[in-house]
N, C-alpha and C positions, 0 to 999 in steps of 0.2 A: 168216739167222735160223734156218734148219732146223737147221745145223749146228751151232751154239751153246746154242741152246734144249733143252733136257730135259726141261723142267714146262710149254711153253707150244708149241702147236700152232696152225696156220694158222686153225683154226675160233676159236679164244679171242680171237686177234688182229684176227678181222673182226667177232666182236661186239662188241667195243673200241670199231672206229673207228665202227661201229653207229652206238652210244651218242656217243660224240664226236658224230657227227653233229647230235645229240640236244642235246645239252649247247652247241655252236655255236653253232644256234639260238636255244636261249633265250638267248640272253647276247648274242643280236644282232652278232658279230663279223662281218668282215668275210671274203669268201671266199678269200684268201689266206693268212691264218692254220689255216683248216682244212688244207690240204693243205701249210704246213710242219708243222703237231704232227703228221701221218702221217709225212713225211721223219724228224721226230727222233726217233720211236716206232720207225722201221725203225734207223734209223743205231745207235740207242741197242743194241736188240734183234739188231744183228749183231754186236754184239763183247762184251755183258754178260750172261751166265745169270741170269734173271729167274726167280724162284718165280711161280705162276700168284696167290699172293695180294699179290701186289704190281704186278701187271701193270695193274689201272687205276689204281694211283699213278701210274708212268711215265706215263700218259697225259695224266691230269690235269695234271702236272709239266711236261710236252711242251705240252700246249696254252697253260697260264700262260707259258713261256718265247716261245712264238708269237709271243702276247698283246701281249707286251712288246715286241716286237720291231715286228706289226705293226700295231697299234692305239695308235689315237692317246689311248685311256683303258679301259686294259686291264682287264677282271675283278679283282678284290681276290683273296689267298689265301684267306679265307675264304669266299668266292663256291666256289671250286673246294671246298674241304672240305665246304661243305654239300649240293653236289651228288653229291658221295659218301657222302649219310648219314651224313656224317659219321666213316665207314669207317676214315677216315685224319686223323690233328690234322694243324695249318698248318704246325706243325716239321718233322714228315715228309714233308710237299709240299714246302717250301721245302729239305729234305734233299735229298733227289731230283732238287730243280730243280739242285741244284750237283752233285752226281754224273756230270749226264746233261751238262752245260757241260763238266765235267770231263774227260768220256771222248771226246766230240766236241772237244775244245781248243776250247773258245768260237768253232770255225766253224759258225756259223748260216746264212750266206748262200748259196743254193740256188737251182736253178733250179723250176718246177713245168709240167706240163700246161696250167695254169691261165694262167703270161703267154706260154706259145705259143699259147695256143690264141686270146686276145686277140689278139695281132699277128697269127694265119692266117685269123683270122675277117671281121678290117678284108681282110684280100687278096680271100676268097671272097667277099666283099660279104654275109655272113649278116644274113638279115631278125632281130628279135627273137626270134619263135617257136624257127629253126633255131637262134641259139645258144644260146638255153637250151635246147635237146637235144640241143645238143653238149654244154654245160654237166656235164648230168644225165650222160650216156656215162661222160665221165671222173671223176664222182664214184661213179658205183657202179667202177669200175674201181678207186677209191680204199680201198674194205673185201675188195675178190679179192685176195690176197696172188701168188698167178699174175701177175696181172698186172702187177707191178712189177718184170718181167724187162724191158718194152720201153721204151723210150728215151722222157722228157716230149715231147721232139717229137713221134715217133711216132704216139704216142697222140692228141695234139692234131691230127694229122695224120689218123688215121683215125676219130676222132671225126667230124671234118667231110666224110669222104670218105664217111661210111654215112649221114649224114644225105642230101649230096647225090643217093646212092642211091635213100633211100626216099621221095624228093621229085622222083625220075626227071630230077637236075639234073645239069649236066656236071660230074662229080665228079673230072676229071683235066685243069683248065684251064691255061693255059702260067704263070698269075701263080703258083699255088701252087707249083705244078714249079720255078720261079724262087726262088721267096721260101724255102721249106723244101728245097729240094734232093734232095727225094723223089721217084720211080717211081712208079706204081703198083704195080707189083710188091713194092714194099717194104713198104705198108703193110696192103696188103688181109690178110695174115695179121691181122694184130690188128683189123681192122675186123671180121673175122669174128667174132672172139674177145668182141669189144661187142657187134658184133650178137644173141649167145647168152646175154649177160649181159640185153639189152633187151628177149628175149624173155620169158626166165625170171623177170625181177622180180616180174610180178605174183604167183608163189609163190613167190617166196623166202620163207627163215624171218625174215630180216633185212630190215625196210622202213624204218629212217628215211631214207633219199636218197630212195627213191618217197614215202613222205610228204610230204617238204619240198619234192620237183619237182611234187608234185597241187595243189599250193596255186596260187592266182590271183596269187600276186608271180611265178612260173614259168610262167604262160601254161598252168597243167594239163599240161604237156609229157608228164610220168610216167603219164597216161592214152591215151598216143596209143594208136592199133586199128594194129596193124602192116599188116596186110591192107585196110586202110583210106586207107589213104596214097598 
């Protein structure tokens, strides 16, 4: 993206997914649609020079094709127009949605953080609590543009590896070693790289992910006292 982009900077694109986050919420989607509309917002955003006033169309655009993809009764076009104040008519949503099909070859299917992290969590045995703060890790990981250098295992990988940390749990047990095919060595960089993001939320200038993880459907996860733990 950095090298394609001219008008559109790592700060504009994380209050993007910010907002998405935002936007996800009320439309009650399902949490796999959030993190492909980032995949198509990035795929989109490495090969097309976007003006910064077009930049939440693509988003919009990106999350409607999601939508579609993986809801079983997706948002209207006009559901996403209104949520833009209507900023952008349905024509140039639905413009958009076929540009961004277009440029990607209508490959949609991807992989996320989000079903490794499902299948490494059934392995660690995580309680409720732990995976919704695995959960949270890899959604704020989701608005850092940094961080979409490390690999969806990875991430899913050291999501669970600093939780077991901050829960003083065996965080390098043989079934995950087995099932992810990870070291420790491999992941602890990016555990740390979460852990910095977990600490710094409560100031971030960006808080919809800690919003939506303070809430009691998340166990208040986004409130945990790190020193606490």
């Amino acid at each position: 993206m950095t090298e394609v982009q001219k008008d559109i900077n790592e700060k504009m694109r994380a209050i993007l997914i910010d907002w998405l986050v935002d936007v996800h919420a009320k439309f009650k989607l399902v949490p796999e649609t959030l993190f492909m509309t980032v995949n198509l917002i990035d795929r989109y955003l490495s090969l097309n020079s976007v003006p910064r006033q077009k930049l939440q169309l693509v988003g919009v655009s990106s999350m409607l094709i999601a939508s579609k993809y993986e809801e079983i009764y997706p948002p209207e076009v006009k559901d996403f127009a209104y949520v833009c104040d209507k900023a952008y008519t349905t024509s140039e949503i639905l413009d958009m949605e076929g540009k961004i099909l277009c440029a990607l070859a209508f490959k949609l299917t991807h992989t996320s953080s989000l079903r490794f992290l499902e299948r490494y969590a059934l392995v660690a045995q995580l309680d409720e609590r732990s995976y919704n703060l695995t959960r949270y890790l890899i959604e704020l990981a989701l608005v850092e543009y940094a961080m979409q250098k490390h690999a969806h295992s990875i991430l899913a990988c050291a999501a669970i590896y600093l939780v077991n940390k901050l829960h003083k749990r065996d965080s390098s047990n043989e079934a995950m070693i087995k099932y992810s095919k990870y070291q420790e060595t491999q992941i602890r960089g990016c555990a740390k790289e979460l852990c910095f993001l977990l600490q710094n939320a409560p100031k971030a200038s960006l808080q919809a992910v800690r919003r939506k993880f303070s809430s009691s459907k998340f166990l208040e996860v986004a409130k945990i006292q790190l020193e606490a733990v």
